[in-house]
C-alpha positions as CSV (number, residue, x, y, z in Angstrom):
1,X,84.9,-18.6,-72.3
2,X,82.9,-21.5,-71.2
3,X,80.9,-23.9,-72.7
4,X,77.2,-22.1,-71.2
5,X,78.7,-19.1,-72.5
6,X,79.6,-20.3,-75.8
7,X,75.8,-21.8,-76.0
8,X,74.6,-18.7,-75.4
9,X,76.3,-16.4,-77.6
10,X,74.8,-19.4,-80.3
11,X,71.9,-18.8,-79.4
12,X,71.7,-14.7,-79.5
13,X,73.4,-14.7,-82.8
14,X,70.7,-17.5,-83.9
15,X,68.0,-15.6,-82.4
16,X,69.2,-12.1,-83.6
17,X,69.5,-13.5,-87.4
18,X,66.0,-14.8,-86.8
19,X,64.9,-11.6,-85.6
20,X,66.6,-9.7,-88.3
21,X,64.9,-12.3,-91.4
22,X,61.8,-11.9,-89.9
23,X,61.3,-8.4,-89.5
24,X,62.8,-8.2,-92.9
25,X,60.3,-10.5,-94.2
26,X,57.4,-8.4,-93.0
27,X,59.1,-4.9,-93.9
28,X,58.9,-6.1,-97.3
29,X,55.3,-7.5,-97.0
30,X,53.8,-4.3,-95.9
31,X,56.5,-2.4,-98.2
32,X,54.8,-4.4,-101.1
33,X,51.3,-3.5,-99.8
34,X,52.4,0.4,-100.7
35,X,54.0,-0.4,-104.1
36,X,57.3,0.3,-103.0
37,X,60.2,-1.6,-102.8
38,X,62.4,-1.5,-99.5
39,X,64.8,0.8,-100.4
40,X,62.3,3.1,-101.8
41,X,60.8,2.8,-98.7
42,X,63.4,3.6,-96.8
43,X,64.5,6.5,-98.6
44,X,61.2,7.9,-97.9
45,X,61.6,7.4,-94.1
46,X,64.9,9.0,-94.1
47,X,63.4,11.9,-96.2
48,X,60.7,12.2,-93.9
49,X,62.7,11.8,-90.3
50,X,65.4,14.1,-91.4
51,X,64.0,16.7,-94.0
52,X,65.3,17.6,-97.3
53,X,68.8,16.5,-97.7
54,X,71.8,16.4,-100.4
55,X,72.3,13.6,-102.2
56,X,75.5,12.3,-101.0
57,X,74.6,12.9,-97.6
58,X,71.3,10.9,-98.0
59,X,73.0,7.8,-99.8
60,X,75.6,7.7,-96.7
61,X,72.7,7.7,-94.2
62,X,71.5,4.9,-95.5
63,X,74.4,3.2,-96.3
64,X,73.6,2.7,-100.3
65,X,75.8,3.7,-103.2
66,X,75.5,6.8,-105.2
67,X,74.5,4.9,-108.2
68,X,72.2,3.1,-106.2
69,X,70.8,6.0,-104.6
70,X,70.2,7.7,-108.2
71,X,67.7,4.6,-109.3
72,X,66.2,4.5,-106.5
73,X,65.5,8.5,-106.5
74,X,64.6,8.2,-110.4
75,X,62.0,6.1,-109.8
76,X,60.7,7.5,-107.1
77,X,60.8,11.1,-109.0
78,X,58.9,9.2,-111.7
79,X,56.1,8.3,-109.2
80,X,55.8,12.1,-107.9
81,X,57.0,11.3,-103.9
82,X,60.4,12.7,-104.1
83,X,61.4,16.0,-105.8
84,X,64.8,17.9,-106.2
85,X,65.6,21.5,-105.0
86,X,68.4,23.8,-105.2
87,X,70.3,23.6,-102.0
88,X,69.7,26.8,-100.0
89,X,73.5,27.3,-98.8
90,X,74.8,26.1,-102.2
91,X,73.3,27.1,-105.2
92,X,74.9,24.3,-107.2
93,X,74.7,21.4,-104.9
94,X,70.6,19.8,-104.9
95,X,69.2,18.5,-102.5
96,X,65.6,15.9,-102.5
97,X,62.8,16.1,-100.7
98,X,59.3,14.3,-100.0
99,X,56.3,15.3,-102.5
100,X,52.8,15.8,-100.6
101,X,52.4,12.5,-101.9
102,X,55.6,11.1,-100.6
103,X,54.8,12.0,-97.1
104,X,51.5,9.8,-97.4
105,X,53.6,7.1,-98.7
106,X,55.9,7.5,-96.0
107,X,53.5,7.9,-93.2
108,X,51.5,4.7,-94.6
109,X,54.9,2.7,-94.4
110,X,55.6,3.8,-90.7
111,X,51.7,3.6,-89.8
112,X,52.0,-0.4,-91.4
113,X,55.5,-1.1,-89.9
114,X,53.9,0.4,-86.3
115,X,51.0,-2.6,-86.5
116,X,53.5,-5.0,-87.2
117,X,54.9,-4.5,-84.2
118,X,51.8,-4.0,-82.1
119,X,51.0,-7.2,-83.6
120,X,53.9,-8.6,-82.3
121,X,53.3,-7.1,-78.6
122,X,50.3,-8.5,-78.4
123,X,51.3,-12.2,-78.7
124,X,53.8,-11.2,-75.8
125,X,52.0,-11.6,-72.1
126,X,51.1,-8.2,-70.7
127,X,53.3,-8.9,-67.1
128,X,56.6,-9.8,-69.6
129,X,56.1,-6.8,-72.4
130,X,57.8,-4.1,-70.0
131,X,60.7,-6.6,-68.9
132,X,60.9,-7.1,-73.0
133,X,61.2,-4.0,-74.3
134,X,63.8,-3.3,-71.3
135,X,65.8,-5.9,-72.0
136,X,66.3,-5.2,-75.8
137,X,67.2,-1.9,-75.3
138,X,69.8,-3.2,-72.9
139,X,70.9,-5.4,-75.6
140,X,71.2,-2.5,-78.5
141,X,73.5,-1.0,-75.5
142,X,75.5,-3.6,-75.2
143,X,76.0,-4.4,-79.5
144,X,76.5,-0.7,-79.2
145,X,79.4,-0.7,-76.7
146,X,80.8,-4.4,-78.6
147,X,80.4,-2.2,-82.3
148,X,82.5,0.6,-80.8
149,X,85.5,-1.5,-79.6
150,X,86.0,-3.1,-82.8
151,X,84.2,0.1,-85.3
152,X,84.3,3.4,-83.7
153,X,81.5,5.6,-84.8
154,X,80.1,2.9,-86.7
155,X,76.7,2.3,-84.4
156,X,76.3,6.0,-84.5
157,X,76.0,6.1,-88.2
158,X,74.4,3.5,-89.1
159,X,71.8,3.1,-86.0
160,X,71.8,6.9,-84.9
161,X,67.9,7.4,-85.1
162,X,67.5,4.7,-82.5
163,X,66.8,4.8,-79.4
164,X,69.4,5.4,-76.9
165,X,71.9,5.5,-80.0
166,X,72.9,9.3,-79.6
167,X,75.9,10.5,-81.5
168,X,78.7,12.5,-79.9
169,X,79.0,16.2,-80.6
170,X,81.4,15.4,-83.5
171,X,78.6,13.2,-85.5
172,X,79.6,10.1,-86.9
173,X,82.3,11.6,-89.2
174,X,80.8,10.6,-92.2
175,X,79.0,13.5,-93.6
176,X,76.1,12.5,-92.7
177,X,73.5,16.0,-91.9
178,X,71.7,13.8,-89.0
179,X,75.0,13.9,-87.0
């Protein structure tokens, strides 16, 4: 490896973690906005990408603990977004789903994390937003390719609802319904 491409491997993984504070920073910002913490919030948006689901297969798609998971659901039980429901193929496995008024909550989330990113887009000149956008989506192609050298079926679980990140016809292997 040479020294230009040592710099600049330094300088994606600076500008990546950057990237990742940032937008983590103004997830929780708008989260706040909705009285919701981010893992609430993002147990709505699973809820309300992917439908009712059981609970261990919801805590692996987003990557939490069951114990976690089971806070996180109480509270949001006690607040009237989620609600549980007999599973339909097994009467005594449960599965939780999104209230009427969880689906506001997660539709005001993904309506505040959309203008955050418009916001952003529009700082960006009109003549470089297409080159942008292309070039990020190159780059979750190539961390994909990297994350399956060293983690098979890793980017597929963890990043499966993005775009361009389409799981193989066996799923990720982890359970997970999405797959």
């Amino acid at each position: 490896m040479t020294s230009e491409e040592t710099r600049q491997a330094e300088q994606l993984r600076a500008s990546v973690r950057a990237l990742v504070r940032r937008f983590a920073l103004a997830e929780r910002a708008d989260v706040s906005c909705c009285g919701l913490t981010v893992a609430q919030a993002a147990t709505l948006e699973a809820l309300g990408r992917l439908g009712p689901q059981r609970l261990g297969a919801l805590g692996e798609c987003l990557g939490i603990t069951a114990s976690t998971l089971t806070r996180n659901l109480a509270r949001l039980e006690d607040a009237g977004l989620v609600r549980r429901e007999a599973d339909p193929q097994d009467g005594r496995a449960q599965r939780v789903a999104l209230s009427a008024a969880g689906r506001k909550a997660a539709a005001e989330v993904e309506r505040q994390e959309q203008g955050f990113a418009l916001s952003v887009l529009a700082l960006v000149p009109d003549e470089r937003r297409g080159a942008l956008v292309t070039a990020l989506g190159d780059l979750l192609a190539a961390v994909r390719q990297a994350t399956e050298r060293c983690c098979p079926g890793a980017f597929d679980h963890l990043m499966g609802d993005f775009p361009g990140a389409e799981t193989t016809k066996e799923g990720c292997g982890n359970g997970c319904e999405r797959c």
